[in-house]
C-alpha positions in Angstrom: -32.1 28.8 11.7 -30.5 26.8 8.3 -27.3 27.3 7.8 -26.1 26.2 4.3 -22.8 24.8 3.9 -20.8 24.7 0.5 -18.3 21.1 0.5 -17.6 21.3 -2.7 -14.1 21.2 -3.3 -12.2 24.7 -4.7 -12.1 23.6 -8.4 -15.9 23.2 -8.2 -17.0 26.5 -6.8 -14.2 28.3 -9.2 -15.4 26.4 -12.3 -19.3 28.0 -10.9 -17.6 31.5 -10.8 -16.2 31.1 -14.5 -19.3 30.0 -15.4 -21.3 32.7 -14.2 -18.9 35.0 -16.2 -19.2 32.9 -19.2 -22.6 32.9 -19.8 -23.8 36.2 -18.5 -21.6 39.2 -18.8 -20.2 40.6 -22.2 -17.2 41.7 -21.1 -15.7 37.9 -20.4 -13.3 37.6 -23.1 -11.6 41.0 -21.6 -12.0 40.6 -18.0 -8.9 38.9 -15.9 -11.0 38.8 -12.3 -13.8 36.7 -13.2 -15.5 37.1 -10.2 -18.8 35.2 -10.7 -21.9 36.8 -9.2 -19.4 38.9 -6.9 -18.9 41.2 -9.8 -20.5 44.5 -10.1 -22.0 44.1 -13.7 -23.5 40.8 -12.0 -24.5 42.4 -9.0 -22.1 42.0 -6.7 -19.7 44.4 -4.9 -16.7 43.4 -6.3 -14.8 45.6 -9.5 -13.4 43.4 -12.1 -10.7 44.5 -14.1 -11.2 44.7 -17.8 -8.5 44.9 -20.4 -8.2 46.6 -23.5 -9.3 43.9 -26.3 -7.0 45.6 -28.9 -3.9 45.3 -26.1 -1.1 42.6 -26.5 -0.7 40.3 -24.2 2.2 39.8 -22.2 4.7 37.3 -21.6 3.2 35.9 -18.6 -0.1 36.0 -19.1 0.7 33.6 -22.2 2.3 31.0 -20.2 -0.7 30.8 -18.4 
């Protein structure tokens, strides 16, 4: 039995995650999850949450 370990530090895997999102699912620029290939619309079992495009953002999110 192989058992595959990930040592990539945290930055690295997230940054794969975004990536994932960036290049293959239409809904990125709406989406505040980005799950990577966890998502549902990239197969995965996880549901992301999608904003409104035509909504404002708030006060928070533009600190961030």
């Amino acid at each position: 039995m192989v058992v595959i370990a990930d040592d990539r530090t945290a930055w690295m895997k997230q940054e794969d995650k975004w990536a994932a999102c960036f290049y293959r699912c239409p809904l990125f620029k709406n989406c505040s999850s980005r799950f990577g290939m966890d998502c549902k619309r990239l197969g995965g079992t996880k549901i992301a949450k999608v904003r409104d495009g035509n909504a404002k953002k708030s006060k928070a999110e533009k600190k961030a």
